[in-house]
Structure formats: structure tokens, C-alpha cells
N, C-alpha and C positions, 0 to 999 in steps of 0.2 A: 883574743881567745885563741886565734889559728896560730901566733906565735908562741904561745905557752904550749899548745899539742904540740908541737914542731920540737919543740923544744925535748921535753916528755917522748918524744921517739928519739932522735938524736945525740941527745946531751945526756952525760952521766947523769945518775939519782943522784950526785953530791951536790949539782948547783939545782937541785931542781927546788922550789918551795915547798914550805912543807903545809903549805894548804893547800896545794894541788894535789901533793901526795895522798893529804886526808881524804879528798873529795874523791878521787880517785878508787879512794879504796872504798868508801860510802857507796860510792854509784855499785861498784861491783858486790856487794853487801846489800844492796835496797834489788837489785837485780836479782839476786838471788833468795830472797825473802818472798820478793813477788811472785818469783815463779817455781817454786818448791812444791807448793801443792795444785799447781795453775794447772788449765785444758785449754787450749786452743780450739777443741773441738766442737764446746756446747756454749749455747747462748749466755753471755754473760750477766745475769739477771739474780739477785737474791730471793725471787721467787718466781717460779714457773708462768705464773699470772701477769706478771707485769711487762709492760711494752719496752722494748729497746728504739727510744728516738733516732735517727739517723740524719742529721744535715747534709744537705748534699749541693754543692756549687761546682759551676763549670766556669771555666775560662776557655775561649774559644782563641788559639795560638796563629793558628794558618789553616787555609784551603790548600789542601795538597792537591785535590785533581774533583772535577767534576764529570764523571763518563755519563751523558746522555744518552748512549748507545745501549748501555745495560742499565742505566740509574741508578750508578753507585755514588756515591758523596765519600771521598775521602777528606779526613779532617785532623787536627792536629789538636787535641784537650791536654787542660791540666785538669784533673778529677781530683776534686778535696772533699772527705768524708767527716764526719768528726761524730761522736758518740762517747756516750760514758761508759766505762769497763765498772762493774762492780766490784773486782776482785785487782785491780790493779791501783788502789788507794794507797797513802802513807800521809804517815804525820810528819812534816819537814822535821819538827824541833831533834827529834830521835835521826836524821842524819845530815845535821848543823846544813837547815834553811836547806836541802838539795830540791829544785823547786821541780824539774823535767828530765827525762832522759830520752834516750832514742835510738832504737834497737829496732832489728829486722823485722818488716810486719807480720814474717810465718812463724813470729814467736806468739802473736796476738790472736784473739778472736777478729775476724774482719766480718762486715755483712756483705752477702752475697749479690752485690747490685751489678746488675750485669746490663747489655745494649739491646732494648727487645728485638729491634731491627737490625742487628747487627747482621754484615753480610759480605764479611769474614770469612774466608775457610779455614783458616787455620786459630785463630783465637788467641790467637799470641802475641799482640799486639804491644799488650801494657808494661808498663816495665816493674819491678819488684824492688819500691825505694822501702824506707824505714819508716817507720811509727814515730810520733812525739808523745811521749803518755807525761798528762801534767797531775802534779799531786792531787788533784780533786777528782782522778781516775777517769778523765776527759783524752780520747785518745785522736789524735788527726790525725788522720793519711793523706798523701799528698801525692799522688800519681798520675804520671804524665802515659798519654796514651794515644796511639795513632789506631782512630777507628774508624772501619768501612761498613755505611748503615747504608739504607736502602734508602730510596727517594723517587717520589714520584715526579717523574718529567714532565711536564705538558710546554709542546714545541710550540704549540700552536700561531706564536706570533715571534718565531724565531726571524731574524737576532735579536730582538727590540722583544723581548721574554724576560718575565720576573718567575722566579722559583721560590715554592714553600718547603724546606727540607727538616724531617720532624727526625729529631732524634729522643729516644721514652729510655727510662732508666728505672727499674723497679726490681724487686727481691723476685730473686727467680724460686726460693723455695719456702719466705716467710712471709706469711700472710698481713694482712695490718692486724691480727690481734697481738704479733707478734713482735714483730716490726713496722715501724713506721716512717715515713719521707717526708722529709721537711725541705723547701729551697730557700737559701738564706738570702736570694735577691729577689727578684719577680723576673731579671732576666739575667744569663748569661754575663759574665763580665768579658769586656771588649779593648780592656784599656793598654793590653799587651799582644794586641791583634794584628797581623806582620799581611798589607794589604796586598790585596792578588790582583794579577792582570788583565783576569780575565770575569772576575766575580764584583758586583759594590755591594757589601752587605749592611745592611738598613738595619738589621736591627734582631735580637734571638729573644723575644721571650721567655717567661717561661710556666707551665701549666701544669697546676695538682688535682689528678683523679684516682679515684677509687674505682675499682672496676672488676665486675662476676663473671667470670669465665666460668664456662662448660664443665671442667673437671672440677671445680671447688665450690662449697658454697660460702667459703670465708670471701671478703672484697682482698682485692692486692693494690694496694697504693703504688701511685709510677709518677713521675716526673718529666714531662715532655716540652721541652725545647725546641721550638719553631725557629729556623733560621732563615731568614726573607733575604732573598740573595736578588739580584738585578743586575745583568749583562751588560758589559760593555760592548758594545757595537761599533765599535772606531772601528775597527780589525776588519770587519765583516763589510760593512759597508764601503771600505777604501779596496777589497779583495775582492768582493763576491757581489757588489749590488751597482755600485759605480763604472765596474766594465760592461755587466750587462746592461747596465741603458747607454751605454757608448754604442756595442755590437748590435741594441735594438733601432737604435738611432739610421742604423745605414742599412736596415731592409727596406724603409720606404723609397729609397735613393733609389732603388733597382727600378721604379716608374721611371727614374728622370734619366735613365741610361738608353742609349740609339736605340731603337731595336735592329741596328744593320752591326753592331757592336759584335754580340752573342752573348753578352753576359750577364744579362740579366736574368737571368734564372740560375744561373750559375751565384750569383752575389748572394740572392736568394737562399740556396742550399746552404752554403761557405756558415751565413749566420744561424743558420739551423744547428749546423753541429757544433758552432761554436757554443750556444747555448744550451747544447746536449752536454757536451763537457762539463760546463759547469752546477747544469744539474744532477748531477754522477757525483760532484765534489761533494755538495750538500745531503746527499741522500746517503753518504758513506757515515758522515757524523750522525745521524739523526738515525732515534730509534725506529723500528718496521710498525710503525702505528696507524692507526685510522684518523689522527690528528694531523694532516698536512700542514708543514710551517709555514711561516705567510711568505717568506723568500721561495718558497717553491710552488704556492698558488703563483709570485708574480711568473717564474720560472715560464709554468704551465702555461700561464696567458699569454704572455710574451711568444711563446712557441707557437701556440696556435693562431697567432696573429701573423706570423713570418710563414705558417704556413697557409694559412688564408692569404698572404700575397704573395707568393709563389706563385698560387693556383691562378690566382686574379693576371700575374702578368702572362702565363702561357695563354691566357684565354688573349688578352689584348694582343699578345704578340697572333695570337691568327687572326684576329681581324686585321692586322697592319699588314699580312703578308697574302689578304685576301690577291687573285689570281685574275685573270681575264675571265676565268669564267667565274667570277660570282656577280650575285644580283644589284642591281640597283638598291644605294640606301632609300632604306624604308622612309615615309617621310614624318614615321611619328616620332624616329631615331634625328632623323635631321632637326627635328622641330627643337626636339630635347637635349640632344647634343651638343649640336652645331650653332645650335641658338641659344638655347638658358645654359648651358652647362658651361660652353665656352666663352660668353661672359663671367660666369663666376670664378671661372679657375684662368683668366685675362689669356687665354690663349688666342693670339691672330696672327694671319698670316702676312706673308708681305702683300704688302696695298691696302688692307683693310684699315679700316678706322677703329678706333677706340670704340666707340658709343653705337655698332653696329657690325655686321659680319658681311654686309653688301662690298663687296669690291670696284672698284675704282671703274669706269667706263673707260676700255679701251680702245685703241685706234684701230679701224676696221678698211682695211683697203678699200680703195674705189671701185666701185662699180662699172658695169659696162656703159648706163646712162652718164655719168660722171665723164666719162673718157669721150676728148673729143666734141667739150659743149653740145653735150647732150643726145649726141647721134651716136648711134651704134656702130661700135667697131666689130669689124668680121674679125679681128682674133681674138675677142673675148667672146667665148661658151657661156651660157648658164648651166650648171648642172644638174638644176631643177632639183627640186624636193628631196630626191633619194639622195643624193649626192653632195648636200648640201647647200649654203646660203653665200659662200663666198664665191666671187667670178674666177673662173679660169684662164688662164691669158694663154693661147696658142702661139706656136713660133709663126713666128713673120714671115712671108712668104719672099722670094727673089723679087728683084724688081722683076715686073711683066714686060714682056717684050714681044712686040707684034711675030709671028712664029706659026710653024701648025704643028698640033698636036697629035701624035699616031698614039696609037692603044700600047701602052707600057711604054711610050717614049716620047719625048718632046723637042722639038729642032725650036730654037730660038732665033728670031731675028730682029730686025729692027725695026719698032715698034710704028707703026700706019696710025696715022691720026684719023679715027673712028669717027662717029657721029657725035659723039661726046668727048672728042677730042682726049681718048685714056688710049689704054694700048691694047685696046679691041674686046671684043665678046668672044672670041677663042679663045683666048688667056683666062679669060678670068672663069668660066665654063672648065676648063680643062683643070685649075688649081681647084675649085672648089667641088668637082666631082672625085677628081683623081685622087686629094691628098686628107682634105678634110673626111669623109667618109671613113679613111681606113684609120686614122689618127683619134676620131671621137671615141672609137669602139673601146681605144686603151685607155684611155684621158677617163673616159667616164670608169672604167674597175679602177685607175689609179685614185682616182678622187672619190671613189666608196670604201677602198683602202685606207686612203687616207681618214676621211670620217670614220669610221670603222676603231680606227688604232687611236682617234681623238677621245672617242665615246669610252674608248676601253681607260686611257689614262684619265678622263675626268673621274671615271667609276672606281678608278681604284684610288685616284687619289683625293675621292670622296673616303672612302673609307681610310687610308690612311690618317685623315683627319680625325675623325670617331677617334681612333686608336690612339692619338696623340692628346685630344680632352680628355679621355676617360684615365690616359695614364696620369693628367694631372690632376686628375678629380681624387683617384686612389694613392697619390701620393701625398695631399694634403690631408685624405682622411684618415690614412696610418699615421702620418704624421700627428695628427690630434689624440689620437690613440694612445701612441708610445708614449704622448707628455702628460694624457692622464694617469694611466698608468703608474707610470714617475711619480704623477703629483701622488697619489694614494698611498705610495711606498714611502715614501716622504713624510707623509704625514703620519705615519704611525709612526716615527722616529722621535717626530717632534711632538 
């Protein structure tokens, strides 16, 4: 047929056939017979009383854009109308069998079925193809239309979200006594459906009501097509859900960092704003609702989890940097601590045992009883109680040598065998008043010194300890955290 019109534009009238020529002239002859005394303006009906049926089917082409922001559904239809014209009838035989023609629709009666939800500004959408009008004055329209209808959003379990988007199609100014809607499927046809990347669509219904509106009391028949859409979530989940439990993954780390380091609280912060970023991303797509998406509930917890161990590690970090002047652990801290706590999270130090927190018995210098089978040696001091339990060993004195001793000086000589055959009771009288006396007075502040600076390192490195269980208590429990977390997000996937 497309070569015979080709032809017909082209090619002289001398080779054209002369049954094209007839038909040709028929069609322009039945064209003008129809429309001599025709109105495009009023309902096409041989009496006022009777209804004009309207068939109305959609084919759903493409999803051009789904804005959640505003709740717009753009979409891509083919709109087929089909109705009887009364006044656009003919008898074939009177123009040899011509059975259809097809001619611009603004030459036609059309019905006025328009998008109730349309959300369009400008209305301009559709495009103006032609009419088919067959002899039995059955007229089809066939119009392709890119229309913007309203849709309601619900984020609530964004990305892993299904959408109901209705689109209604009904006579904007005839009533059903007047007109009436018929759908010739039960749903949308989907068979030349061009599939989107970002939408899986399950399936468009489609639904006939009658319905009384405010101003009229006639019903208006409408036609509403539900379109059940379901997100793909590859996108989302490889971009927006998989980095944030990587950056939640490494707040709990910030426990297992020195505290001589500095940066654990710093690590801390770093994933704070990382995952302010990304919920800035998500909250740009998504509309300003009361409906928080379920990626930004995990967002939200995830957040305040990172900021609940922030807080947690400044706190441990001042226990760890407790000072000389802080107090003795408590011993209901020590009990709980240092004992259940540091079993459970396996922390020990060197020397200790697995199966206990008692340290190893160490080697304790000899005594002054010790030294010397059993007889007291004059250069070991006790330093008694205040001073502490381990012996003090004095410098050894010159050999003794028989001599006499003057006040601030001593002449040496050569030692006289005494009654006890040693090197006299002048000597040892003169060392033990002269040297020992002035020597105890330091010996004893140096050895309270000394206890003193023991006491203060046992007590602080008592509480370093606390600080090093507790940070492993709180990094195994974020850690439990983050992976339920996970598992939850996860699971609404699957």
C-alpha cells in the first residue's frame, strides 16, 4: 500500500491504476458527504437521551522519571479511545467496498477524557495523530502522550520501597448519563514496555467507578489504573548502605587505639562527618516528610552510636590519664573490673595467667636475717613500717683501723689487737656515731620517696588497667552493635 501512495505522489497519473484513481476519488467524495452537514462540536448521538460508550485502553511505553521530591510520575502512554460516531456511517456498496479512512481528529467529535491527576503545567503533552472512522461509524483514536500525574510517595522503607501510582481518566464535563467508560482489559497493556533502571513494575491494574462529586448530582464514571512499581536497590545499596557499615565498622576501632596515640577521638569525629555526608545525600532525594526512610533511621542510629563512643572514649581516656593525685581504685571497680570484666573481654597482663588475674610471685631481696647466716649485718637498716618492708643496704664502711678519733676528724693507724682481737672499740664507736647517724636521717626521706613514687605508680597503674578493660568491653559492645544493625538492614533487603 505505501508503494502505490509513493507512487500516487511521484509518478505521472498516466501509469498510475485506475483503481487507485477511483478509490481515491471515493475517499475524497465519502469525505465530503460525511462532513457537509457534520459538527465537531456536539455530542454525536441521534438522540439527546442516549449514551455515548467510550472504550478506553492504555499501554504503558516507559517510566521517564520518578521525582520523590515533589511526587511526580512521569510516564510515557499510548491512549486508545474507540466510540461510535452516529453521523459518520456509509454504505460500502455506494463507494465500491471503501471500508476506513483517516483523517485529522479536529475534524471529529472526540470525548473529553482528560488525567484527573494530572500535574502538568502546561497540558501540552499529547500529540494530535488522526482518526480511523470504519463504515459502521466506529471511530479509534490512537494517541501517544507523555503525561505528568501526581503520586503519592511513601519513603518509609527507602531503598527496599514499593510504590502504588494511580493514574484516573474520566469525562471532565459528561456525566455517565451522558457518557460512559469502559476498559477493554482489566489491566494496562505491558507487552511494549521499554524497562527502567531504576523502577521493576509488577503490574497496572485497572479499576471502574462511578463517583458524586460536590458540584453535580449526576455520578461521573473514571477509569483508574494503579501502577505497582518496586525499586531496584543494587544502586543504593553498593553507594549509600555498603560504605556506611564499612565507616561504622571502624568507630569501634577507636577503643583499640593507645591512648598515648591522640587519636582516638579524633577517629571518632572523622566517622561522624563522614556519615553526616552521606546523610545530606539521602535527605536531598527524599521528600520533607514525617515519614523517615529506613536508610536514614539506620543513618540516625548509626550516628548516635558513634556519638555515644566518642563520649565513652573521652571518659576512658581520663581514667587512663588519671594523675598522682587521684584516689585509690575503689574495690567494687576492682572486683568488677579487674576481675569479671577482664576475664570476659581476655585482657591480661604480662605474668598473669589465663584462669586468674593473681600475678606471678616475685623474687624479693634478702633480708637482713638472710645475710650472713642469720646474724645481722650493721649495713643493712630496717626501715620499718613507714618506710617500707624491703632492707636497705648502707655503704660499707673503710676497713677499721686501730687510730683515734677527734670530733669532725679521724687519724688512722694501725689497728692494736683489742680484747676481741678486731681493731678496737674507738673505731667502731667513732663509725657508728659519726657516720651512721648523719646518713639514716637521708636514707630514711630517700626510702619514703621511694615508697611514695611506688604507691603513686601502682595507683595509677591500677587505673590504667580499668581503662584498658573497659576500652575492650566497649569495643566489643559497639562492635555487636554495628553488626546488628547490619543484620536489620539486611534483612529488609531480603
Amino acid at each position: 500500500m505505501n508503494v502505490w501512495i509513493f507512487a500516487a505522489l511521484f509518478l505521472p497519473h498516466t501509469f498510475l491504476p485506475a483503481c487507485l484513481a477511483a478509490d481515491g476519488q471515493l475517499a475524497y467524495k465519502l469525505m465530503k458527504d460525511l462532513f457537509s452537514n457534520y459538527s465537531s462540536a456536539l455530542r454525536p448521538v441521534q438522540d439527546t437521551e442516549d449514551i455515548i460508550n467510550v472504550t478506553l485502553q492504555i499501554t504503558l511505553s516507559q517510566i521517564i522519571d520518578m521525582d520523590e521530591r515533589n511526587q511526580i510520575l512521569t510516564s510515557y502512554l499510548w491512549v486508545r479511545q474507540v466510540w461510535v460516531d452516529a453521523y459518520l456511517s456509509w454504505d460500502q456498496a455506494e463507494y465500491d467496498g471503501l471500508d476506513t479512512i483517516r483523517i485529522p481528529s479536529s475534524y471529529v467529535w472526540r470525548p473529553d477524557i482528560v488525567l484527573y491527576n494530572n500535574a502538568d503545567d502546561q497540558f501540552s503533552s499529547s500529540l494530535e495523530t488522526n482518526v480511523v472512522i470504519r463504515h459502521d461509524g466506529q471511530v479509534t483514536w490512537d494517541q501517544p502522550s507523555i503525561t505528568k500525574s501526581s503520586c503519592r510517595v511513601d519513603v518509609s522503607f527507602f531503598p527496599f520501597d514499593s510504590q502504588q501510582c494511580h493514574l484516573t481518566f474520566g469525562s471532565w464535563t459528561h456525566n455517565g448519563n451522558q457518557m460512559d467508560l469502559f476498559n477493554t482489559l482489566d489491566s494496562a497493556d505491558l507487552t511494549d514496555f521499554v524497562e527502567n533502571v531504576e523502577w521493576e513494575v509488577l503490574g497496572m491494574p485497572a479499576k471502574k467507578s462511578m463517583i458524586l462529586y460536590g458540584c453535580c448530582s449526576d455520578p461521573y464514571p473514571d477509569i483508574t489504573y494503579t501502577l505497582h512499581l518496586k525499586r531496584r536497590a543494587s544502586f543504593y545499596i553498593f553507594n549509600l548502605l555498603i560504605p556506611c557499615m564499612l565507616i561504622s565498622f571502624l568507630a569501634p576501632l577507636s577503643f583499640y587505639l593507645p591512648a598515648e596515640s591522640g587519636e582516638k577521638v579524633s577517629l571518632g569525629v572523622t566517622v561522624l562527618l563522614a556519615l553526616t555526608v552521606f546523610q545530606l545525600l539521602v535527605a536531598e532525594s527524599m521528600p520533607p516528610s514525617e515519614n523517615v526512610p529506613l536508610i536514614g533511621k539506620y543513618y540516625i542510629a548509626t550516628m548516635t552510636m558513634i556519638t555515644m563512643s566518642t563520649a565513652v572514649t573521652i571518659f576512658v581516656m581520663n581514667i587512663h590519664h588519671c594523675g598522682p593525685e587521684a584516689r585509690p581504685v575503689p574495690t567494687w571497680v576492682r572486683r568488677l573490673v579487674l576481675h569479671y570484666l577482664a576475664r570476659i573481654c581476655f585482657v591480661y597482663e604480662k605474668g598473669e595467667r589465663c584462669m586468674g588475674i593473681q600475678p606471678e610471685k616475685a623474687e624479693t631481696p634478702p633480708t637482713a636475717k638472710e645475710v650472713g647466716g642469720g646474724q645481722k649485718d650493721t649495713n643493712h637498716l630496717d626501715p620499718g613500717p613507714e618506710t617500707g618492708s624491703e632492707p636497705l643496704l648502707l655503704p660499707s664502711p673503710p676497713p677499721r683501723a686501730a687510730g683515734c678519733h677527734r670530733e669532725g676528724t679521724a687519724v688512722w693507724a694501725e689497728p692494736e689487737a683489742g680484747p676481741k682481737g678486731e681493731g678496737g672499740v674507738i673505731g667502731d664507736m667513732g663509725w657508728g656515731q659519726g657516720v651512721s647517724h648523719l646518713l639514716l636521717r637521708q636514707i630514711e626521706f630517700i626510702a619514703k620517696c621511694y615508697h611514695d613514687q611506688r604507691s603513686t605508680q601502682q595507683r595509677t597503674g591500677e587505673w590504667r588497667k580499668v581503662a584498658k578493660v573497659m576500652d575492650s568491653f566497649f569495643m566489643w559492645l559497639f562492635f555487636i552493635m554495628v553488626f546488628l544493625l547490619s543484620l536489620l538492614i539486611i534483612g529488609k533487603a531480603i
